[in-house]
C-alpha positions in Angstrom: 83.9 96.2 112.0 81.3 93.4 110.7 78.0 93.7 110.9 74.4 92.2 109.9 75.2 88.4 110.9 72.4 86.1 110.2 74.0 83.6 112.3 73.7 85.3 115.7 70.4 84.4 116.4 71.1 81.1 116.8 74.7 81.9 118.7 72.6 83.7 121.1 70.0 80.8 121.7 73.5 78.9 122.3 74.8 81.4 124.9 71.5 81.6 127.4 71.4 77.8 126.8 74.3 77.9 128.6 73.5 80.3 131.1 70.6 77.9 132.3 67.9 79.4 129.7 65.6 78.2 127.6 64.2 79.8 124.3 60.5 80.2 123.9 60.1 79.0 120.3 58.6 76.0 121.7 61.3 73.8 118.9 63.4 72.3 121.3 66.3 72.3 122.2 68.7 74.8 120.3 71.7 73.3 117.6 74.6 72.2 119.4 77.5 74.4 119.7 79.5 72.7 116.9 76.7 73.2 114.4 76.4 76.9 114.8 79.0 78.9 113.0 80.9 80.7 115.2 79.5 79.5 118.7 82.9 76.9 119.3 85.0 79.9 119.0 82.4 82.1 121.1 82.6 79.3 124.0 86.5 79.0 124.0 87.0 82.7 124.2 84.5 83.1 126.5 86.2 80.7 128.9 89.6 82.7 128.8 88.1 86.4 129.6 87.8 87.2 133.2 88.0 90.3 134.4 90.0 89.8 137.5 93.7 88.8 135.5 93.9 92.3 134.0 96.5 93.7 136.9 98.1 96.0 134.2 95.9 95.8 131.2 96.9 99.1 129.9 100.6 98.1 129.5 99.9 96.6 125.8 103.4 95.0 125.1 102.5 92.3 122.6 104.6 91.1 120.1 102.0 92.3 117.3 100.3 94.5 118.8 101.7 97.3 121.2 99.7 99.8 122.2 102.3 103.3 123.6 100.4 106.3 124.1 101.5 108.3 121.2 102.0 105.5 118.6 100.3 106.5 115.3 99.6 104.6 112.2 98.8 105.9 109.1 97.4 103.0 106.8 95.6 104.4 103.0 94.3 102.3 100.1 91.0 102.0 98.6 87.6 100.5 99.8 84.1 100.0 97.5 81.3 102.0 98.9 77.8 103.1 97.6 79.8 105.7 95.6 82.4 102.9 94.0 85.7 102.3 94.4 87.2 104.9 96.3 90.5 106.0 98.2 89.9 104.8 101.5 92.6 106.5 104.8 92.5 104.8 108.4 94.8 106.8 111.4 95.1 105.1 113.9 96.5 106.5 117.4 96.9 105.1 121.2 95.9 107.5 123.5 96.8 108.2 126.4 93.7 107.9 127.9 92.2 104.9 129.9 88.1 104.1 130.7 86.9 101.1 132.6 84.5 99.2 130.9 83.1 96.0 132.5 85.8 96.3 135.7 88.9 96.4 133.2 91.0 99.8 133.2 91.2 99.9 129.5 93.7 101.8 126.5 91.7 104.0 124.1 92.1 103.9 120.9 91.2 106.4 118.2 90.4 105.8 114.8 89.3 108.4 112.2 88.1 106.7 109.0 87.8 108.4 105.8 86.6 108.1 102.1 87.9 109.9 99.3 88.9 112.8 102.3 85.8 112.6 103.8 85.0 111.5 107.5 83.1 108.4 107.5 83.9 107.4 110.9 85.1 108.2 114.2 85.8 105.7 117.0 87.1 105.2 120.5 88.0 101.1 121.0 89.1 100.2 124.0 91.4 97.6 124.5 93.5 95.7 127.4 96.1 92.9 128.0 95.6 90.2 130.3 98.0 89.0 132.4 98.6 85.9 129.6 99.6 88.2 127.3 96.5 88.4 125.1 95.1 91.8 124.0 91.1 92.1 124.1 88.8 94.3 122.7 86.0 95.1 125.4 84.2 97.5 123.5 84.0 100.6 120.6 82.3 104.0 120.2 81.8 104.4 116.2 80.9 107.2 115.0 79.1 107.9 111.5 79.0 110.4 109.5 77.7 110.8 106.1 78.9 113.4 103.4 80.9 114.6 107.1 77.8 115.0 109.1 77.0 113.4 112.1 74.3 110.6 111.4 74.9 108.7 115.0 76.4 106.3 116.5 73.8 102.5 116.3 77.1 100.2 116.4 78.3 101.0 119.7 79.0 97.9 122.1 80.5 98.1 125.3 81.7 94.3 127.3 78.8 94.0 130.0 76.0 95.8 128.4 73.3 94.3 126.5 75.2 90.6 126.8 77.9 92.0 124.6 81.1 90.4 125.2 84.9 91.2 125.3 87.2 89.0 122.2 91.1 88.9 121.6 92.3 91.2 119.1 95.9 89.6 119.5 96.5 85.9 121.2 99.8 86.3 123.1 101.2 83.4 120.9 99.6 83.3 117.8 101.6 80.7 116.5 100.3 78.1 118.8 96.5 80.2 120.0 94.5 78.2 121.8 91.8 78.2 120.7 92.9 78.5 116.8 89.9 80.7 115.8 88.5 83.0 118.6 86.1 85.9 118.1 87.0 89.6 118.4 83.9 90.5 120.1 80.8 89.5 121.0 77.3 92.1 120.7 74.1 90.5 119.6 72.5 93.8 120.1 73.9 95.5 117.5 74.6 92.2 114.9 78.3 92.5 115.9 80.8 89.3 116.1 84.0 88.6 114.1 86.1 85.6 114.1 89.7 85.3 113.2 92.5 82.9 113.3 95.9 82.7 112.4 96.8 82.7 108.6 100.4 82.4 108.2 103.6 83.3 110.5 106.8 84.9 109.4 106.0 86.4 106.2 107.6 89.5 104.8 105.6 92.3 103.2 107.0 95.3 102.2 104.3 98.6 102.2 105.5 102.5 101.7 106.6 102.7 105.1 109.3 100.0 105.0 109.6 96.4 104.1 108.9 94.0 107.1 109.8 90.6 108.5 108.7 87.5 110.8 105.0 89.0 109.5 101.7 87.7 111.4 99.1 87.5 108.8 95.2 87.2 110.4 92.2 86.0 108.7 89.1 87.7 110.2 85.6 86.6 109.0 81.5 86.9 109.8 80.7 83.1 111.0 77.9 82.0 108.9 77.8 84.8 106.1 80.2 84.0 103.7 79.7 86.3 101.8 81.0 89.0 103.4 84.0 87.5 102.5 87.5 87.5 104.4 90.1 90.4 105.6 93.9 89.3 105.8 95.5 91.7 108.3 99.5 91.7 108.7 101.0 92.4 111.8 104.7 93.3 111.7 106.3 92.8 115.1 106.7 96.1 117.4 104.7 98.0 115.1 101.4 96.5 114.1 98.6 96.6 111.5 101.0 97.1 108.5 98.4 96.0 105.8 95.5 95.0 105.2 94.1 92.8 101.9 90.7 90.9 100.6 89.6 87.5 100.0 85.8 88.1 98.8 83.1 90.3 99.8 81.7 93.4 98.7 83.9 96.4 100.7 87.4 95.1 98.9 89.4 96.7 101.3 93.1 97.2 101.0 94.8 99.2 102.6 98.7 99.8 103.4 101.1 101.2 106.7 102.2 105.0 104.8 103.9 105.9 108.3 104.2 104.6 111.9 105.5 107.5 113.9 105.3 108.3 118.0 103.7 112.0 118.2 104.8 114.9 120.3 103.7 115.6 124.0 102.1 118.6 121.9 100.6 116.5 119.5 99.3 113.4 121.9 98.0 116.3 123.9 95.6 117.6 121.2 94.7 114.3 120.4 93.5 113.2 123.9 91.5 116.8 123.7 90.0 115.5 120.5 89.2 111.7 121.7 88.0 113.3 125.0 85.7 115.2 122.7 84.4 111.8 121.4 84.2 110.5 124.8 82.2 113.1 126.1 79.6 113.2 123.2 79.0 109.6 123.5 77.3 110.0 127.0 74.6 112.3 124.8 74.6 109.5 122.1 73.9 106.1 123.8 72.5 105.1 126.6 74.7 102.6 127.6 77.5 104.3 127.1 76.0 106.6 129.4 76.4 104.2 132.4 80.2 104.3 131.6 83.0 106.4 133.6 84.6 109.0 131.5 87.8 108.3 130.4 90.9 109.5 132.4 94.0 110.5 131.2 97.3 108.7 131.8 98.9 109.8 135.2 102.0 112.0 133.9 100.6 112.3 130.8 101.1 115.8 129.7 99.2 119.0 129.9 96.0 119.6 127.5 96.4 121.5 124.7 
């Protein structure tokens, strides 16, 4: 997740433009769309969410990125923090839970991020397939901890609240997305928007798990803040996020797949305890999320553990 974009100021001036508004700086009227970095890839994506061609968004059967309850992936690597450079462990898992956010019945997704064996992060991300085939991202609970202590949760952004807005976390053809770059989600509250596009198609990559082919490769970016630099995420077909690399920036994130397994009914049950854990603390966290309807499990998912 990207954050701290000095760009969105002006993106946002752009959006209530567009919504009939004027700004109150008294300068006129605000850069057009092409100027701004970011805001031609805010306006296509925009154009293609709507909330009413989700008939089954929680069946998540793209190409590069399926979403079955149970699916786990284990990615580690390194990462430079205020401490240095240090090893750096994402997991991954598809719930089998569902929450609506914004009208869309949605998959959750939990993440637990950790440096050098130490929580860092904890997230729900909620995520849905349109009936095109692309997979959006309407929202995420984050977590923070520091040292493993709870410190809060000030990134949260949920599609609906506080003009936040749902972006595609997978085009259903990225070989031919239209548009070519899109943004992954939209929250001028909380300094949140990333942009991606398509890098390079059928690649091979090989990573501890297994060696992979016909490889997606992503480029995701903060418009207008170079340097933050740029993350190149692979995408191996039926599987996923398989690695992850750097051009730039200060975090230097790499990261690769150590396993990609399909848990238990035992083992998704204590994880949908866990996330409902997460979901449940997050109505005494944020307001906004708050507002929200708890999250549901699955029907015929199995029994709690």
């Amino acid at each position: 997740m990207r954050r701290l974009v000095p760009c969105l100021a002006a993106l946002s001036a752009i959006v209530l433009a567009a919504c009939g508004h004027t700004t109150s700086s008294g300068a006129g009227a605000p850069p057009s769309a092409d100027a701004t970095p970011g805001a031609t890839a805010h306006a296509a994506t925009q154009k293609l969410f709507d909330a009413r061609s989700f008939s089954n968004g929680t069946k998540v059967d793209n190409k590069y990125y399926p979403l079955v309850p149970g699916a786990q992936l284990v990615l580690e690597g390194e990462a430079t923090r205020a401490a240095g450079r240090q090893p750096h462990r994402l997991v991954l898992t598809v719930t089998d839970l569902t929450k609506v956010i914004d009208g869309v019945t949605t998959r959750v997704i939990w993440d637990v991020d950790t440096n050098d064996g130490v929580l860092a992060e904890a997230e729900l991300a909620f995520h849905a397939q349109d009936d095109h085939g692309n997979v959006w991202n309407l929202g995420e609970y984050p977590e923070e901890y520091d040292g493993g202590t709870f410190k809060g949760a000030p990134s949260t952004w949920l599609t609906g609240f506080r003009k936040a807005e749902a972006g595609i976390i997978m085009p259903a053809d990225p070989a031919r997305a239209e548009p070519p770059s899109y943004l992954q989600g939209f929250a001028p509250a909380v300094d949140f928007i990333d942009e991606a596009q398509t890098s390079k198609t059928a690649q091979a990559t090989c990573v501890p798990a297994r060696c992979y082919d016909d490889v997606l490769v992503v480029d995701e970016w903060i418009p207008g803040n170079p340097s933050d630099g740029h993350q190149l995420k692979f995408y191996a077909p039926g599987v996923g996020n398989v690695r992850v690399d750097f051009k730039g920036g200060d975090e230097e994130e790499s990261l690769v797949l150590k396993s990609a397994r399909m848990l238990t009914p035992a083992e998704l049950a204590t994880v949908r305890v866990e996330a409902l854990k997460l979901d449940h603390h997050g109505y005494e966290v944020n307001k906004d999320y708050a507002q929200t309807a708890p999250a549901q499990a699955s029907p015929g998912a199995p029994p709690g553990a």
